[in-house]
N, C-alpha and C positions, 0 to 999 in steps of 0.2 A: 276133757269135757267140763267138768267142775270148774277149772280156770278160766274156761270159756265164762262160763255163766255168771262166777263173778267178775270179770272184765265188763259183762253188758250190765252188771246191776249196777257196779259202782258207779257205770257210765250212766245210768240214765239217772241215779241221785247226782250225782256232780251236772249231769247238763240239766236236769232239772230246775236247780240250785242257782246255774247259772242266766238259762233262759229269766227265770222270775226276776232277776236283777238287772238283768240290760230290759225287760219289759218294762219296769217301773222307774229306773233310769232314763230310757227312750220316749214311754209315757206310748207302749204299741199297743197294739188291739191283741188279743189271744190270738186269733187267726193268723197276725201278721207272726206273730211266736213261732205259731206253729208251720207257715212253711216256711221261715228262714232253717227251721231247724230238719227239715223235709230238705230246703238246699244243702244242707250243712252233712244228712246220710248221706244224698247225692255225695257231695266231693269226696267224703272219708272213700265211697263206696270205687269211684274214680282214681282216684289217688291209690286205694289199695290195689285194685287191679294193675294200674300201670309199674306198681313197685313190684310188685311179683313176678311181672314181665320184665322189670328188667335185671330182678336181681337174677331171677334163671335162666337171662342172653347172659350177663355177667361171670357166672360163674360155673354155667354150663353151656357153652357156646354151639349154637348150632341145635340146640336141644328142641325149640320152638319150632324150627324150620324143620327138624327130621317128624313131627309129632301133625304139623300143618298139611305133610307132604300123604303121609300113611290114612289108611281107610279108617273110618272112625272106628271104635273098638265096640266088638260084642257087648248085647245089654246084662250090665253085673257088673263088666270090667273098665278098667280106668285109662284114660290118656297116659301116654307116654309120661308128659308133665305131670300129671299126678302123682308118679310116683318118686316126684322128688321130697313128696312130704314127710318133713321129722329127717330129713337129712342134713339140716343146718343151710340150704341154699339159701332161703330168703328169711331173715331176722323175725324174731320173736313181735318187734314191736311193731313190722308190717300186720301181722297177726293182729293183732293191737288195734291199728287204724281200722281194719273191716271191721272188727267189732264194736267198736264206736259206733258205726256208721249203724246197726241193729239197736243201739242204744237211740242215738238221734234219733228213728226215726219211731221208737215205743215212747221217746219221752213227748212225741209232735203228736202221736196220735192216741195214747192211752186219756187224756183227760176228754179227747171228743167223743170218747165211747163210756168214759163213765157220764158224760154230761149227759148222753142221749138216753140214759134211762136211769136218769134222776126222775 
């Protein structure tokens, strides 16, 4: 949980850091900042989805398909696929990539929420 949270802090100071410099670099409007960096959660958000699927067809085959086929699970309990978690199936730094994608998209929309009650 803690790893969690600093993965998104340090993410949204680095893409903070970074946005400010391709903005002044590129000579963009804030707005424009802010949704490349709204596209930018998008893809981490995409990209991590698709690695997870594939590293657990990967390295548990058939696992997606027996989980697609079964009735959805009682409210409390978890998908089949869920419970591949903390098993080593999909990489640490997929992990990684989702969390970026909650970084991008605090570091696109926290300054229009502190702006709006300036």
């Amino acid at each position: 949980m803690l790893k969690g949270i600093k993965v998104i802090c340090i993410g949204v100071f680095v893409l903070a850091i970074l946005a400010n410099q391709v903005t002044r670099i590129l000579e963009l409007g804030k707005w424009q900042t802010s949704v490349s960096l709204i596209l930018l959660a998008g893809l981490f958000y995409v990209s991590n989805i698709f690695l997870i699927r594939y590293f657990i067809n990967k390295k548990a085959p058939g696992l997606m398909e027996i989980d697609s086929i079964l009735p959805p699970p009682p409210k409390g309990k978890e998908c089949l696929w869920e419970k591949t978690a903390g098993t080593g199936i999909v990489p640490k730094w997929v992990s990684v990539i989702g969390l970026l994608s909650i970084s991008a998209l605090i570091t696109a929309v926290v300054p229009w929420i502190i702006a709006l009650f300036k």
